[in-house]
N, C-alpha and C positions, 0 to 999 in steps of 0.2 A: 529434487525437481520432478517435479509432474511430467507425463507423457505430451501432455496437451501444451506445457512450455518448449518442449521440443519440438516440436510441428510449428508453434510459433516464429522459432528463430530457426526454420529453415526456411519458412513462406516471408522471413522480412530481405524485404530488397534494398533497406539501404546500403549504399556502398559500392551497388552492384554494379550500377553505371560507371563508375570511376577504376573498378576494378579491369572491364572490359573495353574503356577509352588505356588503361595502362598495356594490356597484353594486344590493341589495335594499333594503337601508335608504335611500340616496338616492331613489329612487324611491317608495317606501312615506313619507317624507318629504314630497317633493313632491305627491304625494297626500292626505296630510293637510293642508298649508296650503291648496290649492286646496280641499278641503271643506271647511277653514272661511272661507275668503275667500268660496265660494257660500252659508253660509249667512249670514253677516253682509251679503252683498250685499243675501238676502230680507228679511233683519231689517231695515233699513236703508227697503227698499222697502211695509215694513207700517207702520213707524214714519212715515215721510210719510203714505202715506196715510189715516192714522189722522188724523195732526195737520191735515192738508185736511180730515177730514169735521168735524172739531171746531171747524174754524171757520166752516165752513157753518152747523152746529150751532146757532154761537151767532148769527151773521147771521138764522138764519130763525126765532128765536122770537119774535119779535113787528115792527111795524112801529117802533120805535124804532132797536133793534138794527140795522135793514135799511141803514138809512144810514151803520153805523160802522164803514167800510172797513176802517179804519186796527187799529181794535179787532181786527177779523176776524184781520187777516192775524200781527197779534200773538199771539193765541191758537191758534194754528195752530203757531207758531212757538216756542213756551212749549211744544207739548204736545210736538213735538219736541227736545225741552231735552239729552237726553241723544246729541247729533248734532254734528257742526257744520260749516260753510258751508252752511247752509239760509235760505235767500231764501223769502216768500212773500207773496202778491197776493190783493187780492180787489174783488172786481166786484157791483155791482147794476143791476137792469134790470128794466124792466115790459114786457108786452105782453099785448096782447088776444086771447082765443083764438081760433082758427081755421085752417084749412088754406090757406095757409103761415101760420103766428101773427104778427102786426102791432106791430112795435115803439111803443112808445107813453112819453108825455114820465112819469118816475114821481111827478112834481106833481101828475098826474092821475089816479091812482092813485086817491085819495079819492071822486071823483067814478063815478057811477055811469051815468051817461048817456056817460062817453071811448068805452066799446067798443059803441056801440047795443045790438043784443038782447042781447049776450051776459055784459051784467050787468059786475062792478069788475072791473078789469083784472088780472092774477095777476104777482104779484110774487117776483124770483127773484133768490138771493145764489150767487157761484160763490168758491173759493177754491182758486186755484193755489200751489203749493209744490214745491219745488226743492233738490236736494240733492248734492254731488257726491261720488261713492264713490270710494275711492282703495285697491286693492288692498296687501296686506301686504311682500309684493314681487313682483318683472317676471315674469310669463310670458312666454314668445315666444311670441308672435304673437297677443296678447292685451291691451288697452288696458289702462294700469295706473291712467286715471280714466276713471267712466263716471258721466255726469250722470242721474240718477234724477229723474221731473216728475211729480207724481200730480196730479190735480184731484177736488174735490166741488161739484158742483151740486144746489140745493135748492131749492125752493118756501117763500115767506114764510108762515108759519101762517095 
């Protein structure tokens, strides 16, 4: 082969546009599942948190409620129904107010003399919730599950 047929079939462009529509499209692909993989990752992260505050919610409307862990952490768990592998926990606790605030038995809760001046003791429900996000497929260098934890804390009514 001649010098001059080299030059030729380096200056021909057929192909060329199908080449660079193959290596645009991959790319422009892989940009679209990665934006939807970040927004289901927030959706994902609204949707616990949502379901944590709801079972604060219902822990802190009255002193009945306060006591019903079990309930809490179901109703949390329900409100994230549309999810799954979601775990979630919930907590009660009393203390007396002040600077640093004085953990106190919530038996005594009732009693109005537990925290001397400072009058009945303030009662508080927490519910943790847990869920684990598992992207669409692998990016490098990129975890393909990332454990998502929201909590809500609240004051008993």
């Amino acid at each position: 082969m001649r010098f001059s047929h080299w030059i030729r079939l380096f200056r021909d462009t057929r192909g060329a546009a199908l080449t660079e529509f193959a290596l645009t499209f991959a790319l422009l692909l892989l940009l679209c599942l990665g934006a939807t993989d970040f927004g289901r990752l927030f959706f994902d992260a609204l949707t616990i948190a949502n379901a944590a505050a709801t079972g604060a919610f219902y822990g802190a409307q009255n002193n009945v409620n306060f006591a019903k862990r079990t309930i809490m952490a179901n109703r949390a768990i329900e409100d994230a129904k549309n999810l799954e592998n979601v775990t979630a926990s919930a907590t009660s606790f009393c203390e007396c107010p002040g600077n640093p605030p004085t953990p106190i038995s919530c038996g005594q809760a009732t009693n109005r003399l537990a925290c001397a001046d400072y009058g009945y003791p303030r009662a508080y429900v927490r519910t943790d919730i847990n869920h684990t996000f598992q992207t669409l497929v692998g990016y490098p260098g990129i975890p393909n599950q990332t454990v998502l934890d929201r909590s809500a804390f609240m004051r008993v009514q």
